[in-house]
Structures are given as C-alpha cells and as structure tokens.
PDB file as gemmi writes it, atoms N, CA and C in Angstrom:
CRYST1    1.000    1.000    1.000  90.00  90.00  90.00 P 1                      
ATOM      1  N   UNK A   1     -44.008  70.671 -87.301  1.00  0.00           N  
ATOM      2  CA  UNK A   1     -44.078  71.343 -88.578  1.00  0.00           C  
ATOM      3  C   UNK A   1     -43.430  70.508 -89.671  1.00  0.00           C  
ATOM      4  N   UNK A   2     -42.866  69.491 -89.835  1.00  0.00           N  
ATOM      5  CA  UNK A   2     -41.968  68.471 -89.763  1.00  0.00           C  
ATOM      6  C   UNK A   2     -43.117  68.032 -91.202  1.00  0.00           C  
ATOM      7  N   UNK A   3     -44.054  67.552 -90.129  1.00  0.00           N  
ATOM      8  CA  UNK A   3     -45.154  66.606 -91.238  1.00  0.00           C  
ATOM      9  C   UNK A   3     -45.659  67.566 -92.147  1.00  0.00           C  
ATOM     10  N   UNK A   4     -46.164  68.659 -91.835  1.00  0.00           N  
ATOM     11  CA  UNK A   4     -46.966  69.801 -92.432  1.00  0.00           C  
ATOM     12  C   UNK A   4     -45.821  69.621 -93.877  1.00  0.00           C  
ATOM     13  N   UNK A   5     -44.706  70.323 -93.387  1.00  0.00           N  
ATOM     14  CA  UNK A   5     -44.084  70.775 -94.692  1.00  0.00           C  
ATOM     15  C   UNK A   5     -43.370  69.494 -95.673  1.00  0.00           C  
ATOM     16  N   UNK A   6     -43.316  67.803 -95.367  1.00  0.00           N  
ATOM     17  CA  UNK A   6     -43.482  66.995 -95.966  1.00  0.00           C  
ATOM     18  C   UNK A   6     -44.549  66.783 -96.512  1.00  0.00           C  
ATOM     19  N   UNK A   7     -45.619  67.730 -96.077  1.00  0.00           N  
ATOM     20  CA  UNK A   7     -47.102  66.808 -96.794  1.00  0.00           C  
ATOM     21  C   UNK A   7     -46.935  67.892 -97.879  1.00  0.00           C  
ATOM     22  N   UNK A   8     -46.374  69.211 -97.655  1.00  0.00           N  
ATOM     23  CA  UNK A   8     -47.162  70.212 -98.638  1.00  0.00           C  
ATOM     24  C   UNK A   8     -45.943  69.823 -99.687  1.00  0.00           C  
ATOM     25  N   UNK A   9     -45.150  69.273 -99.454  1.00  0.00           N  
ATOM     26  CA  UNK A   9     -43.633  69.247-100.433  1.00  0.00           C  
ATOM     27  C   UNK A   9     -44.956  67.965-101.554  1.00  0.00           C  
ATOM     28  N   UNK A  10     -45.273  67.209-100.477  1.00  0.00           N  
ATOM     29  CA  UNK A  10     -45.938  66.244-101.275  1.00  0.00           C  
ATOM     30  C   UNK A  10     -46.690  66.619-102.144  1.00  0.00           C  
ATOM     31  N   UNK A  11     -47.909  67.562-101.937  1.00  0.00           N  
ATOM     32  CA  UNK A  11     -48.754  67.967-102.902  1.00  0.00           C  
ATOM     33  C   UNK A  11     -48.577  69.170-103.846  1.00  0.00           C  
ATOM     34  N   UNK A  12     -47.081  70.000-103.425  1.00  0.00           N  
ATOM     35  CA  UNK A  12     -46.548  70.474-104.342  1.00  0.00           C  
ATOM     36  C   UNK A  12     -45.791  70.206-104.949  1.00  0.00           C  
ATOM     37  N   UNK A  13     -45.007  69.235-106.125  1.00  0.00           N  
ATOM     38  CA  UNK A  13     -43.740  68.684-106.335  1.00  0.00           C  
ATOM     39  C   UNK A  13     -43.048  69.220-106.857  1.00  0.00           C  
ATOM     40  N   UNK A  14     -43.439  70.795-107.343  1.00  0.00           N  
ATOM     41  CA  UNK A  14     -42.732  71.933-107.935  1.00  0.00           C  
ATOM     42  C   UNK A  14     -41.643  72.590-107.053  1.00  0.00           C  
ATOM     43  N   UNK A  15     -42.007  72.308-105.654  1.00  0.00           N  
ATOM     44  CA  UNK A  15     -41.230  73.757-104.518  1.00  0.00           C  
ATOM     45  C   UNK A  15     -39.827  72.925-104.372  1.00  0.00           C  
ATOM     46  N   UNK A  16     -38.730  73.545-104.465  1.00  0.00           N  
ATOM     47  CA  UNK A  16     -37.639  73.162-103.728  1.00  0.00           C  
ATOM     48  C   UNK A  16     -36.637  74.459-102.926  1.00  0.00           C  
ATOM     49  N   UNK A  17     -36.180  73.186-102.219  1.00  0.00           N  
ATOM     50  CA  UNK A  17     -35.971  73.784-100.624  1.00  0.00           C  
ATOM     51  C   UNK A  17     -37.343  74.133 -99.335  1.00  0.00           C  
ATOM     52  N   UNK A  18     -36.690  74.876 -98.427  1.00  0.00           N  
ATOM     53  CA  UNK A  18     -37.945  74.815 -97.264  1.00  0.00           C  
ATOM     54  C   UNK A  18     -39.130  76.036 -98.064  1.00  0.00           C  
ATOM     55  N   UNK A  19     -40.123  75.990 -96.852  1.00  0.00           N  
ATOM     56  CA  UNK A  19     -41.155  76.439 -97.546  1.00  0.00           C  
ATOM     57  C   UNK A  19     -41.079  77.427 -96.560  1.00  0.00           C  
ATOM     58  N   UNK A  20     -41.427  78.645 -97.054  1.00  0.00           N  
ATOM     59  CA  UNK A  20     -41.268  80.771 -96.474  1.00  0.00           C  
ATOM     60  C   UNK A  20     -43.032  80.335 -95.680  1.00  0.00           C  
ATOM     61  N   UNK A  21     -43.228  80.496 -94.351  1.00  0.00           N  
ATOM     62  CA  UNK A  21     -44.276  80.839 -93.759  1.00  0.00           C  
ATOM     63  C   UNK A  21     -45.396  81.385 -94.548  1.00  0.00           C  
ATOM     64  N   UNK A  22     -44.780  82.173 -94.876  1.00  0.00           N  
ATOM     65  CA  UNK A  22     -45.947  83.056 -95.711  1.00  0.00           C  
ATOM     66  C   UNK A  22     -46.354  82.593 -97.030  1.00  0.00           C  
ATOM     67  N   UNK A  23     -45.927  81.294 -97.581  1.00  0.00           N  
ATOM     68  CA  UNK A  23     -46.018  81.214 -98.452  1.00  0.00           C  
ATOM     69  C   UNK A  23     -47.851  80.179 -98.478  1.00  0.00           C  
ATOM     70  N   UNK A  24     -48.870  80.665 -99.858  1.00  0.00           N  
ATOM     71  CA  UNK A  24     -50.073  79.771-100.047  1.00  0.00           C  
ATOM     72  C   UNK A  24     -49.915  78.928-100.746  1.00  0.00           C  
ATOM     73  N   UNK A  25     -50.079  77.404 -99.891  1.00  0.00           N  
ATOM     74  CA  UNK A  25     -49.872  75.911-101.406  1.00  0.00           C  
ATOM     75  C   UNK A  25     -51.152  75.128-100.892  1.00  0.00           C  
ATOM     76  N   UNK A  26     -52.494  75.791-100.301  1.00  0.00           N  
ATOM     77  CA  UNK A  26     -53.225  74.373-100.365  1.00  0.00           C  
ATOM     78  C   UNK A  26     -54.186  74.992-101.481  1.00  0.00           C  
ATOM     79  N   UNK A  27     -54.811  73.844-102.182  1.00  0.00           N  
ATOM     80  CA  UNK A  27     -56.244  74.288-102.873  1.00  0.00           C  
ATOM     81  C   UNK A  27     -57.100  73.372-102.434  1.00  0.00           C  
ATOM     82  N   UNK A  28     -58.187  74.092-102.879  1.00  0.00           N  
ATOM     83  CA  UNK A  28     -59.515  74.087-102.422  1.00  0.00           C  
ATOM     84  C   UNK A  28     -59.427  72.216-102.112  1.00  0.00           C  
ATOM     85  N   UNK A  29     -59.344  71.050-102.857  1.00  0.00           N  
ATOM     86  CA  UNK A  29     -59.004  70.212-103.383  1.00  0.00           C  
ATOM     87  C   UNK A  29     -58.118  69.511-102.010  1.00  0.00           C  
ATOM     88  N   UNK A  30     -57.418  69.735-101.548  1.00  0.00           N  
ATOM     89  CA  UNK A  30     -56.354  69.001-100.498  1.00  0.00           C  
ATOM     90  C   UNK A  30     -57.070  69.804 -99.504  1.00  0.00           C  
ATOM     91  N   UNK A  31     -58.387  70.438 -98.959  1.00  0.00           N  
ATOM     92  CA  UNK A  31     -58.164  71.187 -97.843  1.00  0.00           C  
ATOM     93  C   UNK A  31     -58.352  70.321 -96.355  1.00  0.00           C  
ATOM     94  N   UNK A  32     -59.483  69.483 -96.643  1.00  0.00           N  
ATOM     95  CA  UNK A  32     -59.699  68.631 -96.240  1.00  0.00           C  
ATOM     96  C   UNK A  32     -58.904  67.244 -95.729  1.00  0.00           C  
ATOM     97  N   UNK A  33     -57.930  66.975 -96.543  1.00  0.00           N  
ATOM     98  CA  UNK A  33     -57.216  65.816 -96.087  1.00  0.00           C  
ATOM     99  C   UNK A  33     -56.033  66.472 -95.422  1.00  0.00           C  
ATOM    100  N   UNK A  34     -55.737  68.361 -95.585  1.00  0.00           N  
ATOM    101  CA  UNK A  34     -54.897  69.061 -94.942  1.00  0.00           C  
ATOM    102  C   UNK A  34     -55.609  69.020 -93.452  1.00  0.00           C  
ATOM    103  N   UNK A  35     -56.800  69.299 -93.489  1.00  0.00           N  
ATOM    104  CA  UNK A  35     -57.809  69.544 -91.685  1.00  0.00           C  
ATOM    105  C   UNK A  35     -57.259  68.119 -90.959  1.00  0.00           C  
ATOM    106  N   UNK A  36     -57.713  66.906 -91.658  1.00  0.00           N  
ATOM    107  CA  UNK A  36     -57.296  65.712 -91.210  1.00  0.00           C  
ATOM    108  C   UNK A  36     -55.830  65.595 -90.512  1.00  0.00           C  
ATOM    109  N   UNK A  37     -55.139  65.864 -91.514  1.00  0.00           N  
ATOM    110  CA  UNK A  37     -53.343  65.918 -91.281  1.00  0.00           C  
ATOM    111  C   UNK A  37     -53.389  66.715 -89.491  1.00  0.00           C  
ATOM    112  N   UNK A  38     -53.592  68.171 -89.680  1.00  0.00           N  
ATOM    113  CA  UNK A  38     -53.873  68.641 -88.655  1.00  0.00           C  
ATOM    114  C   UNK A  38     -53.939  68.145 -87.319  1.00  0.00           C  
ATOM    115  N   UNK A  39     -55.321  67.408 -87.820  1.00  0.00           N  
ATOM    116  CA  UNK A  39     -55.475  66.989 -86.250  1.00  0.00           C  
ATOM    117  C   UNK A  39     -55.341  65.899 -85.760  1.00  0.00           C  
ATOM    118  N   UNK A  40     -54.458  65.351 -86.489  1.00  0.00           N  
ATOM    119  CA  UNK A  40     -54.103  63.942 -86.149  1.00  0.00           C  
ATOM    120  C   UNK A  40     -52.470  64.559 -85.308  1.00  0.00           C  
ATOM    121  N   UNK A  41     -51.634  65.591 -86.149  1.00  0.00           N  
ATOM    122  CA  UNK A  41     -50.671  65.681 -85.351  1.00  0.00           C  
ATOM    123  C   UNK A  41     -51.004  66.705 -84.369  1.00  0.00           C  
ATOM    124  N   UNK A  42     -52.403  67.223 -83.954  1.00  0.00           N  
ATOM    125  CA  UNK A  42     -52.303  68.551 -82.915  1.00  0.00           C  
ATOM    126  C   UNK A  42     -52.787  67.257 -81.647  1.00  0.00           C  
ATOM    127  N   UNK A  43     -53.730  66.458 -82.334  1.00  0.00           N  
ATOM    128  CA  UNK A  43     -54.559  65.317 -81.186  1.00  0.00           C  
ATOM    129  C   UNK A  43     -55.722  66.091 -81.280  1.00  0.00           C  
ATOM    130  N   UNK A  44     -56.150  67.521 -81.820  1.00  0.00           N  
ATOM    131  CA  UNK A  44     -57.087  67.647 -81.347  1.00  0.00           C  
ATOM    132  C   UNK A  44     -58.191  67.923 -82.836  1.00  0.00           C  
ATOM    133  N   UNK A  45     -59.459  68.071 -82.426  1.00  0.00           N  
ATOM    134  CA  UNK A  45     -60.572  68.017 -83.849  1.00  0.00           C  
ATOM    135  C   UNK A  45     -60.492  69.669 -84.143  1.00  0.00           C  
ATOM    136  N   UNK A  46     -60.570  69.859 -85.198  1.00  0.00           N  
ATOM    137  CA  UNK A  46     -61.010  71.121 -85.860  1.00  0.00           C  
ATOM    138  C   UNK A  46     -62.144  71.532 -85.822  1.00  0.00           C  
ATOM    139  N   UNK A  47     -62.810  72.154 -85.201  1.00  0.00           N  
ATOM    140  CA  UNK A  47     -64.427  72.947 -85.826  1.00  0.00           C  
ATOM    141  C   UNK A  47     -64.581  73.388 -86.967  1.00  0.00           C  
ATOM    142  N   UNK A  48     -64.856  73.189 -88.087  1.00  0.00           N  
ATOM    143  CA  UNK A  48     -64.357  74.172 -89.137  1.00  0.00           C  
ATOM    144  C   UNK A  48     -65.980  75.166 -89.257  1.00  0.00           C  
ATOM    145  N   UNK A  49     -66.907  75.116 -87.997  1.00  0.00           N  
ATOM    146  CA  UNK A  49     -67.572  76.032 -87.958  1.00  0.00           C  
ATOM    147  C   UNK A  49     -66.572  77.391 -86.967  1.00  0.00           C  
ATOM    148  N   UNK A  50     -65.746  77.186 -86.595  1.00  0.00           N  
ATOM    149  CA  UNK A  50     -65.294  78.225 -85.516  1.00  0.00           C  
ATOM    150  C   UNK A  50     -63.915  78.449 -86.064  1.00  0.00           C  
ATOM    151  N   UNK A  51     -63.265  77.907 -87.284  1.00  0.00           N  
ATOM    152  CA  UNK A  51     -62.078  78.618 -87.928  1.00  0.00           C  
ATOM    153  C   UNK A  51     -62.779  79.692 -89.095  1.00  0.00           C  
ATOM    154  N   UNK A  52     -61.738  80.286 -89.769  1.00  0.00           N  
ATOM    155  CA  UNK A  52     -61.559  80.862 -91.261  1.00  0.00           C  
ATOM    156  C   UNK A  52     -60.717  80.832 -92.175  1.00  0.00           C  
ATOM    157  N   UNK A  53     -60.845  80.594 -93.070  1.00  0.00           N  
ATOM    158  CA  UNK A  53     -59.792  80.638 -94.226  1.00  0.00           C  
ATOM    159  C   UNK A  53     -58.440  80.919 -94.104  1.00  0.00           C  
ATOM    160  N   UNK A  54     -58.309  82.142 -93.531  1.00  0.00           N  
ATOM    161  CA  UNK A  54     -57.210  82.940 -92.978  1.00  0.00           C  
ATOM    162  C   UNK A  54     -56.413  82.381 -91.724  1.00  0.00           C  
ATOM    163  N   UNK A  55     -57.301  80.892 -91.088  1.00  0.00           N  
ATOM    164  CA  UNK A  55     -56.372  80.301 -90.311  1.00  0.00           C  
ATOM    165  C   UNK A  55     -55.582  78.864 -91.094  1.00  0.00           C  
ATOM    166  N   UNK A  56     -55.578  79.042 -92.179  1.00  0.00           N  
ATOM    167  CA  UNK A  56     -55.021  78.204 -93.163  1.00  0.00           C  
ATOM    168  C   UNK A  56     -54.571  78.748 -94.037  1.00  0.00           C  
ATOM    169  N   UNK A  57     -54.331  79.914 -94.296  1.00  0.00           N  
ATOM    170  CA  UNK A  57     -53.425  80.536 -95.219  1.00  0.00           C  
ATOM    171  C   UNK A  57     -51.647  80.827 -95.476  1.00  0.00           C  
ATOM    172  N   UNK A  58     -51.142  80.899 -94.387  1.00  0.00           N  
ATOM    173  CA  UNK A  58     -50.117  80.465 -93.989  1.00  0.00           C  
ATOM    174  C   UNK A  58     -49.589  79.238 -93.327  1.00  0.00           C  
ATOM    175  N   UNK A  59     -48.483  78.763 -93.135  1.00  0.00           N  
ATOM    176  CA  UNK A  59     -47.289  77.861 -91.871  1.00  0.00           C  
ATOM    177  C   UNK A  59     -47.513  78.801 -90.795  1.00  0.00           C  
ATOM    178  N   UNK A  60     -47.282  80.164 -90.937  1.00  0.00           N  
ATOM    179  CA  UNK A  60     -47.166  80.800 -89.603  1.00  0.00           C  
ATOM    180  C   UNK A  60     -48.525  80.845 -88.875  1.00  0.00           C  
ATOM    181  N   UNK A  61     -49.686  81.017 -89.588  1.00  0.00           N  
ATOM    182  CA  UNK A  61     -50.766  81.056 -88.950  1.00  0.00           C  
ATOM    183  C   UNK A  61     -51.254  79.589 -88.695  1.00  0.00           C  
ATOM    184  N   UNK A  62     -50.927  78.651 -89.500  1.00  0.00           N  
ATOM    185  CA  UNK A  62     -51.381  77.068 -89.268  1.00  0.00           C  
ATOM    186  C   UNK A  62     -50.563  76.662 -87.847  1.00  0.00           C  
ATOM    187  N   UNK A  63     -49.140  77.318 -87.624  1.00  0.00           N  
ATOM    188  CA  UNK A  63     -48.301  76.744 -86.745  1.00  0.00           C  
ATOM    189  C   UNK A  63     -49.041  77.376 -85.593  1.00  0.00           C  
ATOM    190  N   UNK A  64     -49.161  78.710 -85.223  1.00  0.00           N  
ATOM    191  CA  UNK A  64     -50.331  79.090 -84.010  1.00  0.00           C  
ATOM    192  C   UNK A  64     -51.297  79.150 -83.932  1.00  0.00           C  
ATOM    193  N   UNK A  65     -51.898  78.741 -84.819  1.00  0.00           N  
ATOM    194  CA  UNK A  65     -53.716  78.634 -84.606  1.00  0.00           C  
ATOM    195  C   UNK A  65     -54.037  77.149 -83.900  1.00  0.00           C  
ATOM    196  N   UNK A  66     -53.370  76.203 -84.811  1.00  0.00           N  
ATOM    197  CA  UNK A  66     -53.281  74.716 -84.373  1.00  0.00           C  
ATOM    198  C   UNK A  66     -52.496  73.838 -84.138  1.00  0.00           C  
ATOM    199  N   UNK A  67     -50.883  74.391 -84.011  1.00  0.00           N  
ATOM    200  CA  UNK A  67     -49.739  73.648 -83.022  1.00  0.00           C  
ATOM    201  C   UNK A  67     -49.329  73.932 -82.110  1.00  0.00           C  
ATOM    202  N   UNK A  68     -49.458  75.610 -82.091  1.00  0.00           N  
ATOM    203  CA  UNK A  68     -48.867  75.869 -80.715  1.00  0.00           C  
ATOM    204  C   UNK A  68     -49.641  75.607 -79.464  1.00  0.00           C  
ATOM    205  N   UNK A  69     -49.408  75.195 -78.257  1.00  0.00           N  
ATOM    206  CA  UNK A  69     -50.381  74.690 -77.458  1.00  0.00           C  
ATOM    207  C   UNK A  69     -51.249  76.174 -77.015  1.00  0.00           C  
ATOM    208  N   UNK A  70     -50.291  76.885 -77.159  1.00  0.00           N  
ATOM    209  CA  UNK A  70     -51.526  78.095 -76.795  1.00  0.00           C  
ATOM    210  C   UNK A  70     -52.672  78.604 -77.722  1.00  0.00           C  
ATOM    211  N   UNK A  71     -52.514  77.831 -78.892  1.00  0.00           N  
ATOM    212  CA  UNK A  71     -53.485  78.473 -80.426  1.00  0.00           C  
ATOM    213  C   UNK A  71     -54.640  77.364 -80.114  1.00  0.00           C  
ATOM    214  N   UNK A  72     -54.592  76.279 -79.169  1.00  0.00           N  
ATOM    215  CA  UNK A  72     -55.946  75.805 -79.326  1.00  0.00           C  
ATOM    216  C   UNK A  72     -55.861  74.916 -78.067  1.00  0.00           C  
ATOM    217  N   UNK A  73     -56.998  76.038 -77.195  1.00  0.00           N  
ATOM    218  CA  UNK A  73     -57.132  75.603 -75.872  1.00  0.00           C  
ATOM    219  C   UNK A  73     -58.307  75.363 -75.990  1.00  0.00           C  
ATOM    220  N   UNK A  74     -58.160  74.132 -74.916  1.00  0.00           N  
ATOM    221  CA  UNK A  74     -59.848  73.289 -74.918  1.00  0.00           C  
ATOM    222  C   UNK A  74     -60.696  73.620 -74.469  1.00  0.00           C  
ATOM    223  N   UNK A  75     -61.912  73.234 -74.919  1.00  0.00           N  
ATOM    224  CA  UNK A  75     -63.410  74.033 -74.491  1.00  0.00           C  
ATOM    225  C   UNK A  75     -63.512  72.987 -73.041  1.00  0.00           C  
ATOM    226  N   UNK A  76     -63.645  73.598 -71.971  1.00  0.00           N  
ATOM    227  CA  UNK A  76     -64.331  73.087 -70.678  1.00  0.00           C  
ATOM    228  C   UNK A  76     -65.551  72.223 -71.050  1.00  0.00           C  
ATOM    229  N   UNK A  77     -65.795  71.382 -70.335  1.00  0.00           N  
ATOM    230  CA  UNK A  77     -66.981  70.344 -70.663  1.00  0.00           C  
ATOM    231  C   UNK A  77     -68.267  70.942 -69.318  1.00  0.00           C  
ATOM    232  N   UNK A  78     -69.147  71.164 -70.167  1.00  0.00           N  
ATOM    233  CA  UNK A  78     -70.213  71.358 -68.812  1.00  0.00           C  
ATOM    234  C   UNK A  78     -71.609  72.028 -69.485  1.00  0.00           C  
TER     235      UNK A  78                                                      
END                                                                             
C-alpha cells in the first residue's frame, strides 16, 4: 500500500498526511496509469472487463480487490 499511497500523494499534491481509506483521489485522467501501477505491484493483469468502478473507489476496496491475495485468485487454465 506503500506505492499506492506515494503515487496518489503524487497526483494529489494538495493532501497532507496519510490518506483515510475511504477517501476518492483518482480521475478519470490517471485511471489508467493507476490499473498499470496495480498490476505491476499485485504481478497480476486486471480485466477491466470483469472489475467496476466501485473496485477503485477506495484504498480499502483497491487493498482487497487487488492486494490482498485472497481479492484476486487466479483463473485455472483449461
């Protein structure tokens, strides 16, 4: 969560101190180089046909949808 909340400090330069879970700082504009960020530190690719909005609306929902190892278990190959 480390990188997440250095990147968002980055593209917000207004926020000081840590950032409240609940709090919304991406726009439309960074969402994309936010998906990237993602999955470079989860290792794994995003579908962004099989997310929603609402799994990017928060830290708390970004942290279990796509860091916690249980928020994104791999599709079996077959």
């Amino acid at each position: 969560m480390d990188q997440v909340s250095a990147w968002l400090h980055e593209k917000n330069p207004g926020l000081d101190g840590p950032i409240g879970v609940d709090e919304d700082l991406i726009d439309s504009m960074d969402f994309l180089e936010f998906v990237d960020l993602l999955e470079e530190i989860s290792g794994s690719s995003i579908d962004l046909q099989e997310v929603t909005i609402d799994d990017f609306r928060t830290l708390a929902r970004v942290k279990e949808r796509f860091l916690d190892p249980a928020g994104h278990a791999e599709v079996p190959a077959g």
